[in-house]
N, C-alpha and C positions, 0 to 999 in steps of 0.2 A: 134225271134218268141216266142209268151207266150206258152207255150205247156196246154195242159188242161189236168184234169184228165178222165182218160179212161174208167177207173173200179170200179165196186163196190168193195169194201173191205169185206172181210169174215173173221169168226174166227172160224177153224175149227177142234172140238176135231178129235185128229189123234192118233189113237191105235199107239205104239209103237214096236217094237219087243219083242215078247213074252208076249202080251197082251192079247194074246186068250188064254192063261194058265192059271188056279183056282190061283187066287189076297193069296198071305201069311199072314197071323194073322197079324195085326199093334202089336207090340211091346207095352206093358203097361206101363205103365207111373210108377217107382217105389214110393209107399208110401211114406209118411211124418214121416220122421225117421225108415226108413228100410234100407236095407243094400247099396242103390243105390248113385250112384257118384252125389257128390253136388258140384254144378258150383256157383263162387261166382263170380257177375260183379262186377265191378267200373269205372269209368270214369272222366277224369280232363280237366280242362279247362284252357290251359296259356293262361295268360291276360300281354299284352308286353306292357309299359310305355312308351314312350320318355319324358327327363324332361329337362328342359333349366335353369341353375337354375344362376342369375347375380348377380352382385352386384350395390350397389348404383347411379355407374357410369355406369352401363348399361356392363361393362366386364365378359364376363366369369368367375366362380369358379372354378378350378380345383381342383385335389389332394383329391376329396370325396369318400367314399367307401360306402359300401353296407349296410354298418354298422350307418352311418349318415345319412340313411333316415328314416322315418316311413311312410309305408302304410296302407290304412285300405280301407277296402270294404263294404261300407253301413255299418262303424261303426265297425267292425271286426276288429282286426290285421290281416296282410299277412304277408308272409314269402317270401323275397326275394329268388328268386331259381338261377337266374343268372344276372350279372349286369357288364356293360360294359361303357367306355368313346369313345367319339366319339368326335376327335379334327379337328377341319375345320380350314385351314388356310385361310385368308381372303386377299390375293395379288391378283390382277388380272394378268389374260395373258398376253401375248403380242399380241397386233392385230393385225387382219389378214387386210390386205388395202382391197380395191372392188376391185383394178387391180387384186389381187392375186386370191380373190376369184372367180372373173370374170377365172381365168386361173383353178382353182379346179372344178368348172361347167363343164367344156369342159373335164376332165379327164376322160379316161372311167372305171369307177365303177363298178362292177358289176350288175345285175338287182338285186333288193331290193326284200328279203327271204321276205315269211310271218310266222313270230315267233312271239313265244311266248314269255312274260318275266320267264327270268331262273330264276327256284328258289333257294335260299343259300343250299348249304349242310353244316349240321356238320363240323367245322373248316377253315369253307372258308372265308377269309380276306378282298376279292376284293373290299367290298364297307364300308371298314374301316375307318375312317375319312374321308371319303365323303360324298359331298351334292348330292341327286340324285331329279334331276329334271326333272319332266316329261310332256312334250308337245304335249297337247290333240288338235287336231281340228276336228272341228262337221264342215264334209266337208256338210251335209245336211242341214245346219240352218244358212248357210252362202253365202252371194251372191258372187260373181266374183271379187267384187271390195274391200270385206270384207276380204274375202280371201288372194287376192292379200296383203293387208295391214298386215295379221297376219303375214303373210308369210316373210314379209320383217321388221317386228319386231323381228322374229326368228329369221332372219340373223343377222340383226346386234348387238342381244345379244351376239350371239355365236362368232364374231367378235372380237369383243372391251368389251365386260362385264364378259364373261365367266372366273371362277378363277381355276387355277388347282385342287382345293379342287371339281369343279362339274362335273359332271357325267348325260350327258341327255340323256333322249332316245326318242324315236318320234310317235305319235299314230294317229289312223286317227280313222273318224269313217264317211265310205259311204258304198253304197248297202249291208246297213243291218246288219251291222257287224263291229267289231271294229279287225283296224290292225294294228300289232306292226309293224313298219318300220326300227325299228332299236329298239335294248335293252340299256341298259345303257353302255355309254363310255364319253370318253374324246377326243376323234378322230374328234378333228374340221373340216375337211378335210371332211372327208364321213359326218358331219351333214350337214355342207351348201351343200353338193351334192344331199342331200338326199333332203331337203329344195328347191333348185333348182329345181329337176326335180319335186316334185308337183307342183311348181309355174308356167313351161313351159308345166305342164300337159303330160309331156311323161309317167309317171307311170300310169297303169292300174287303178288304183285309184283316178286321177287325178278327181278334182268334177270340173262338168257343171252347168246350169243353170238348169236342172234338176236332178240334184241329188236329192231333197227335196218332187220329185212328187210319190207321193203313187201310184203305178200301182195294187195294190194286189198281186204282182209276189215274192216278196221275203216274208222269209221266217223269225219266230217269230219279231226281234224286228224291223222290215220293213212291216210287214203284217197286216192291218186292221180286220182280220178276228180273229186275237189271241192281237190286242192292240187297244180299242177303240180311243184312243187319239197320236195323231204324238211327243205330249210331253214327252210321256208316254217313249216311243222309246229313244230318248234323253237320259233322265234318265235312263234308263235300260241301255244303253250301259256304260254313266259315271261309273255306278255300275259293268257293266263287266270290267271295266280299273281298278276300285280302289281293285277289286277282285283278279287281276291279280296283283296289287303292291302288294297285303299283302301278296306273297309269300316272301318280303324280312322284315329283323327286323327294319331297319334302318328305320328314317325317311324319309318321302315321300313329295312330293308340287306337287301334278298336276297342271300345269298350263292350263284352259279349253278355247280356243277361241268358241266363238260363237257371232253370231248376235241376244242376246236376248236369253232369255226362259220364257214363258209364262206358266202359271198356266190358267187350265180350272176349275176355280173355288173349292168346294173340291174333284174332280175326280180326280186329278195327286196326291193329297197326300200320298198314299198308297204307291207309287212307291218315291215321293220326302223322305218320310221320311225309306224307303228300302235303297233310294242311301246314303243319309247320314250316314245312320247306318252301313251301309258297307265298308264307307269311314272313319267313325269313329275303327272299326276292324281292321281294315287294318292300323290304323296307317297313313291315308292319310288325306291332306288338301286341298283342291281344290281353287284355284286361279283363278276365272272367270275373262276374257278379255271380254269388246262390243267393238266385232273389228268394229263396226261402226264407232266407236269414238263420238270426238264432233259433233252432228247434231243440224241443223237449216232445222225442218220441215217447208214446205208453209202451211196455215191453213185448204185449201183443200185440201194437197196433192203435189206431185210433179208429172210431165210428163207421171212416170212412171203408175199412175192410173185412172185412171176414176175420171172421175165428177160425186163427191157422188151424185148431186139431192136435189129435195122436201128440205123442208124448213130446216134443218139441216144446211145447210149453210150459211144460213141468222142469224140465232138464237146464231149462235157458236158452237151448240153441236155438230155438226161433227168434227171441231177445237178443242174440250176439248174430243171425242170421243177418237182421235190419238193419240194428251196426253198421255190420260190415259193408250192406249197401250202401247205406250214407256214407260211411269212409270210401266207397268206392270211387263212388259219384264226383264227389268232389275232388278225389286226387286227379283226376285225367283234368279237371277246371286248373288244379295247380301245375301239372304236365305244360298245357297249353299253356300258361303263362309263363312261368318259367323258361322254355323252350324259345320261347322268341322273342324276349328281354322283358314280359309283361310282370304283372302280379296279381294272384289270384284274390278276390276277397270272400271269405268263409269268415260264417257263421257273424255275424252282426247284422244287425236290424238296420242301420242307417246307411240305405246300400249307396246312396250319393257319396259315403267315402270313397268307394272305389273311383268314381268319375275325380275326384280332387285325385287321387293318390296317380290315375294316369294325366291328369292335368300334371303335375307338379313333379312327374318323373322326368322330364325331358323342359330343359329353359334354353339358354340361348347356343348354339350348336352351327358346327362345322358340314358344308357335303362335301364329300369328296368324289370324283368321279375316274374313273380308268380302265381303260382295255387292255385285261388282260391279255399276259403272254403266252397263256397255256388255252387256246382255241379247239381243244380235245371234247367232242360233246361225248361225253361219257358216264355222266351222273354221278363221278362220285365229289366228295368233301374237298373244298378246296378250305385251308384254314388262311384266315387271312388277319395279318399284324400290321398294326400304326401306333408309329410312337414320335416324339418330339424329337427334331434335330438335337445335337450335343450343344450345351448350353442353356435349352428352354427345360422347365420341370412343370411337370401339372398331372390332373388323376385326369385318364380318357378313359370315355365309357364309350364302347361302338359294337359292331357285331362283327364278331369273333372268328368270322367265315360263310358258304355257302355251300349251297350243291350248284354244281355243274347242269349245263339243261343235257338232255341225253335225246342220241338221233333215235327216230321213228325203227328202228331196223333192231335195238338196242333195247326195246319197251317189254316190259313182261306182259303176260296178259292181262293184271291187274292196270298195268299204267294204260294201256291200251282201251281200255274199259271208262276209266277215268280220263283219257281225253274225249272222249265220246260225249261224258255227259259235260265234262267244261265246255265244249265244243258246241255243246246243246244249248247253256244255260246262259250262252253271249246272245246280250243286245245286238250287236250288229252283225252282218251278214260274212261267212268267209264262205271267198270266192277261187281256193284252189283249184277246184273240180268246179268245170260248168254243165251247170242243170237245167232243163227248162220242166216244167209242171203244169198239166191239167188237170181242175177239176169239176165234175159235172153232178147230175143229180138224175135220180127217176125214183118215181113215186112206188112204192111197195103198197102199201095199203093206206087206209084213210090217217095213218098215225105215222108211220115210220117213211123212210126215203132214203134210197141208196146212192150213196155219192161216192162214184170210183175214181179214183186219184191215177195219174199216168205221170211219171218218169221219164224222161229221156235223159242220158249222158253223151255226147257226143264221141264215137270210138277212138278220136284224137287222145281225149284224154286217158286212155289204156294204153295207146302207144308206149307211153313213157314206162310203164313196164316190161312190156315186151322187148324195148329196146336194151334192159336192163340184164336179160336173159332171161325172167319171167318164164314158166313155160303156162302158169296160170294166175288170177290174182282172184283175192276174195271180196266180195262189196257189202257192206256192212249198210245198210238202211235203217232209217229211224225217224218217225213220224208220231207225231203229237196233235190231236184237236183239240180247241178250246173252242169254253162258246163266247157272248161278248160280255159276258161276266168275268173272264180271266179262270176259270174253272175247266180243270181237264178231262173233256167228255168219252176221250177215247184214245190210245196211241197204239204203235203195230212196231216191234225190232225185228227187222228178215236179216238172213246171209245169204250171199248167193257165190257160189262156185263159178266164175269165168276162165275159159280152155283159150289159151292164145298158141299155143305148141303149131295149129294148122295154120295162122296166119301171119302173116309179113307185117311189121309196123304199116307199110302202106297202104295194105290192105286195109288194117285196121279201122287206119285212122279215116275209112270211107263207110263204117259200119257200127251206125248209133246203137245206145243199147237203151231196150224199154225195160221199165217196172213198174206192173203195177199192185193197186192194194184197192179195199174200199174199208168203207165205213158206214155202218145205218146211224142216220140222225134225226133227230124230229125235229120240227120248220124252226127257222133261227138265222141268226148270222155266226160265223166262227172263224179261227183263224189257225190255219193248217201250217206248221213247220215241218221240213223237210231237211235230214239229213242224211247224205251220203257219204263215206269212206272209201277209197283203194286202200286195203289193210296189206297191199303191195310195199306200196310208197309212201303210206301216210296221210295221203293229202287228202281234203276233207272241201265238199262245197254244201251249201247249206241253200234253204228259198223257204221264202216266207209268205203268204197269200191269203188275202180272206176272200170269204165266197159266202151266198146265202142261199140257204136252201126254202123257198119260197111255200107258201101256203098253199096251195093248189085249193084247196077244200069252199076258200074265200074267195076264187076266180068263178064270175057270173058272167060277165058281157062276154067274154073271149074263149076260144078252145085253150084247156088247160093242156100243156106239153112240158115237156121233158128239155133236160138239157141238148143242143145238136153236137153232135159228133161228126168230125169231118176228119174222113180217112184217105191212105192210097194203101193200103195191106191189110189183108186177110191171112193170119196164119193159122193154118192144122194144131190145135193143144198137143197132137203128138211129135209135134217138133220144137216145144217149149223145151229151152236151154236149161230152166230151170225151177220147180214148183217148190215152195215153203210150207205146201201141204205139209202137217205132221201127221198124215196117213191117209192112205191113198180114197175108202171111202169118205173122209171129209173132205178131202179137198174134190171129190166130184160133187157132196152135196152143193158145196160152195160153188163150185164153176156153175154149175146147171142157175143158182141163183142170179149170177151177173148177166144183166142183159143184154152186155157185149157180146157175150161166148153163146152162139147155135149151134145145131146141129157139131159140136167139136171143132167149133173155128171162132178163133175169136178176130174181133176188129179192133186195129191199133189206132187209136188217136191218134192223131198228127201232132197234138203238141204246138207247135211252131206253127202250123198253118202254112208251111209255104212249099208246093207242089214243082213240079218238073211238066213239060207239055207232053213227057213218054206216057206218062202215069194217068191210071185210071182215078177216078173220086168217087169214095163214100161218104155216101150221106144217111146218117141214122139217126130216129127221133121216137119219140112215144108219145101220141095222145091219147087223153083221158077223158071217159062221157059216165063217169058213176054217177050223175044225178040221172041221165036215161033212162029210161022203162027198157031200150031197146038201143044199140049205138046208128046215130046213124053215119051212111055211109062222107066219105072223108074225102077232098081234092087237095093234092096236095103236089108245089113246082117247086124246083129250085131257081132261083136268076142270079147273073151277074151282070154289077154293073162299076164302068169305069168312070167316074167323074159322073155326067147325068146322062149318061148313057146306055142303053140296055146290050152288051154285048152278047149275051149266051143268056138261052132258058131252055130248061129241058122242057120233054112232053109230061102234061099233066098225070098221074097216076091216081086212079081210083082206090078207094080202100075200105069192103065193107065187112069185113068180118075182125072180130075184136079176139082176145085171150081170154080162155077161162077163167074170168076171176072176177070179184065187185066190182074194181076200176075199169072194167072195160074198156082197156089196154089195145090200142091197135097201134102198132109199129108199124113206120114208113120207113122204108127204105127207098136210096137211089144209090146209082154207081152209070156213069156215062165218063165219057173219055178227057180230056182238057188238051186236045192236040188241036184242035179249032181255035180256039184262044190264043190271041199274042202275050208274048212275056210281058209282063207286069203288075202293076197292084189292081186287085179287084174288092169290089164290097159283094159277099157271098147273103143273098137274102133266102129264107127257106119260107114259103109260106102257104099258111091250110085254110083252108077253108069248111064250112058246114054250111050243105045249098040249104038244109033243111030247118036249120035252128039260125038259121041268119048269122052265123059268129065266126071268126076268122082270128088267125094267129098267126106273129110275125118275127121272123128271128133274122136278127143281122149281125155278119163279123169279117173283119177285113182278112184278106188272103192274097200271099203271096207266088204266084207265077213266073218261074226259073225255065230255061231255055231246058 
């Protein structure tokens, strides 16, 4: 089920503890030659080489050192910083028969991890004279029968062609996202297994005839609402793969199946000449396959389409229309090979050549490593020359230059867009921007359940724009759910406009900022990503979390409740810094929906959980009596306790009237003081009771008390 979005999104300045105290002088800035500490940057750029360098007869040179080459960078000398041989022996395997591998199918395997490729540490040898080859399929751009064919070019590479000198690993790229099936090994055994079971479709990943359909449900490089073009998509993922290779030094061959790639005239360039450039950084080559193969179009068409019509058919141009797409399709396969030292393969049926032809492009090879002298992050082409000292002769094959990385301040709004989604589509967490995230739940009706997400950035991190002269900065949000299928149930992109012109870095940095959003879900477990930007400074933090949104319907012994919210602020919606409504009665139908938001006030999560003894606490829950003829009435305390001890319980509150609705919905509320309480950690328990039905519920979570 598509889940939709529920709630307006808000950005709500949220006084901090000890906000309402007189703000401390900001700190002066010390003069230009006074007595103040002087900070001196720098920053360097290694630029890694691969160099292939033969001789006459096309064999390998060995025995060169670091000292027999000359680099230069747009003309400059470089200084070799580290420099390495890399020997590939060129024997093949022993093949594996189809009986046997027919018998490695059927072994049971484990279910296939979704990993990341590892990246080298300092002194790590593993992929020392090896060839690492890496097997991309665009399960989206490829039909069933195309597939099928890649799929059994993969095999019986790994078969009969594979040399101990290679090392493959296996990537996919469906709903939205690109996945490592396996990293780099030599373990023929688990590749054809792994091979197998995409072919018989038992992996959760397995592509259909729909894999390629845009529903608008997933999330960046699957979503029409952040990628105008399905091309675009494509490309962006290729560029998350060649991302992912250049965590290693070694050289790289993706080898990319697809049915075609089409260019929408100059609207994909932006993004083709990103994947390139990235694929060029990285020290990758990409090796396009047309898992089509050789084809013989009918002039109309085949089976598979309509009858174009109207005089097109008659004249030819529908006949030279198709043509032309097939010519199209495949030039941007030979663009992208070309472009980053690969080659493309069209039109042949035996698409395992292409896997020999990137095997057998690259044999025994030089790295070269060096920091450059041009530390300018400006994006543009630096051209880079290696050739043999005077006296040595040989043909060297390398790559011929790069792009420069370019500062955040320097981004068009294109690259800016495309860090967003690279930014999204990393395995692991970046922690520029510190975020904290809550997520809760409350029951909607007997099917659906709202589960409102909370935001905090701490106002330290805006400082640094402010201090920059900033008079405002924008926050770019980006949220994705998945359920535990790996399938994208729902995601939300806000901006929000942040005013610093009124306040002093010092200020600032005492005044968190909220955001929130929701999302309806049906019962499930899922797993919520959270991205935020300062599109000030660039910097980007990220948070990852799963959460389950529980049955309630199957809850018999106990009162069925809501997630608990624990607050210290109530603010007026008409002092909201900032609404994502895109018009103003939806964003009230949507407010009046969130159970946070009463009578025009809404209650901020804590988030963190951890209070001041100034501060007052809210407490807000919802239970639910839909099997009832009739709700009965509710008791319901809060306690705290410190180790086993009962420090603090409020007075019991009764509660006999429910909400107009099936669930008979009655909401508890508390708010009492925490100035009784000494500073420290407490375990906050909330608990209801039912005198009448005998049933009782109990909620507990740790809390922390700040002087």
């Amino acid at each position: 089920m598509m889940a939709r979005r529920f709630l307006t999104t808000f950005l709500l300045l949220v006084l901090a503890a000890g906000a309402q105290q007189p703000p401390t002088p900001a700190p002066q800035n010390p003069p230009a030659g006074g007595d103040g500490t002087v900070t001196f940057k720098t920053s360097t750029q290694l630029v890694v080489e691969t160099v292939s360098v033969k001789d006459k007869s096309g064999k390998p040179i060995e025995g060169l050192t670091a000292k027999d080459f000359i680099v230069t960078e747009d003309g400059m000398p470089q200084s070799i910083a580290f420099f390495e041989y890399q020997r590939l022996p060129e024997a093949p395997s022993a093949p594996i028969s189809v009986s046997d591998a027919a018998k490695i199918a059927v072994a049971p395997f484990p279910k296939l991890p979704k990993s990341q490729i590892a990246p080298e540490t300092p002194g790590d040898v593993r992929y020392r004279d090896r060839r690492l080859l890496a097997l991309y399929f665009d399960l989206t751009a490829m039909q069933i029968p195309d597939q099928l064919r890649a799929l059994e070019a993969a095999q019986k590479f790994i078969r009969t062609q594979m040399t101990p000198a290679d090392l493959m690993a296996i990537m996919t790229f469906s709903s939205g996202s690109v996945q490592v099936l396996q990293d780099f090994t030599d373990d023929r055994d688990r590749l054809l297994s792994i091979i197998e079971t995409l072919a018989v479709g038992e992996d959760e990943n397995a592509a259909d005839d729909t894999a390629g359909a845009d529903t608008g449900a997933a999330f960046g490089q699957n979503d029409a609402e952040f990628n105008l073009f399905f091309t675009d998509r494509q490309l962006s993922a290729l560029q998350t793969a060649a991302t992912m290779l250049g965590k290693l030094n070694e050289k790289k061959s993706l080898i990319y199946f697809a049915s075609g790639l089409r260019l929408n005239g100059i609207n994909n360039q932006a993004q083709l000449h990103a994947t390139t450039n990235a694929a060029i950084r990285a020290g990758v080559s990409f090796w396009p396959i047309d898992a089509r193969g050789l084809t013989a179009e009918a002039p109309l068409g085949d089976a598979s389409k309509k009858s174009p019509g109207g005089q097109a058919m008659y004249t030819g141009a529908s006949a030279m229309t198709s043509l032309t797409n097939m010519q199209r399709s495949q030039d941007t396969l030979w663009t992208l090979g070309a472009d980053t030292g690969g080659k493309a393969l069209l039109d042949v049926n035996d698409l395992s050549l292409g896997i020999v032809n990137a095997q057998r492009s690259f044999s025994s090879y030089y790295i070269l490593g060096y920091y450059t002298s041009n530390a300018n992050l400006d994006g543009k082409f630096r051209r880079v020359k290696i050739s043999l000292r005077e006296g040595l002769s040989g043909d060297l094959d390398y790559r011929q230059g790069y792009y420069a990385g370019k500062e955040f301040k320097k981004f068009t709004s294109a690259d800016k867009d495309r860090q967003l989604e690279d930014a999204f589509m990393l395995g692991d967490p970046i922690t520029e921007l510190t975020i904290a995230m809550e997520v809760g739940f409350f029951q909607l009706n007997r099917a659906e359940y709202f589960a409102p997400v909370e935001v905090k950035i701490p106002g330290s991190e805006l400082a640094l724009a402010k201090r920059g002269g900033a008079e405002h900065t924008l926050l770019d949000f980006m949220a994705e759910v998945k359920d535990e299928f790996g399938s994208t149930v729902s995601n939300v992109r806000d901006k929000a406009d942040v005013k610093l012109s009124d306040l002093t870095a010092a200020e600032l940095a005492k005044r968190p900022y909220a955001y929130d959003t929701g999302f309806t879900l049906l019962p499930g477990k899922y797993t919520i990503k959270m991205l935020v930007r300062d599109a000030e400074t660039g910097r980007i933090g990220t948070y990852q979390s799963t959460f389950v949104v529980p049955n309630l319907n199957k809850e018999e012994k106990r009162i069925t409740i809501s997630s608990v919210v624990l607050s210290s602020q109530r603010v007026d919606m008409r002092d909201a810094v900032f609404n994502a409504a895109k018009d103003k009665e939806k964003g009230q139908i949507q407010q009046s929906a969130n159970p946070l938001v009463q009578e025009g006030v809404k209650l901020v999560p804590s988030v963190t959980r951890v209070f001041t003894r100034s501060q007052d606490m809210y407490v807000y829950l919802q239970a639910y009596q839909q099997n009832a003829d009739t709700p009965h009435p509710l008791i319901a305390f809060v306690t705290f306790y410190r180790g086993q001890t009962k420090a603090f319980e409020t007075p019991p509150i009764q509660v006999t009237e429910s909400l107009n609705n099936r669930l008979k919905t009655m909401p508890l509320k508390f708010s009492f003081p925490l100035q009784r309480l000494a500073p420290g950690e407490y375990l906050c328990q909330v608990t209801v009771i039912d005198p009448t039905g005998e049933k009782a519920a109990f909620w507990q979570a740790p809390v922390m008390l700040a002087q």
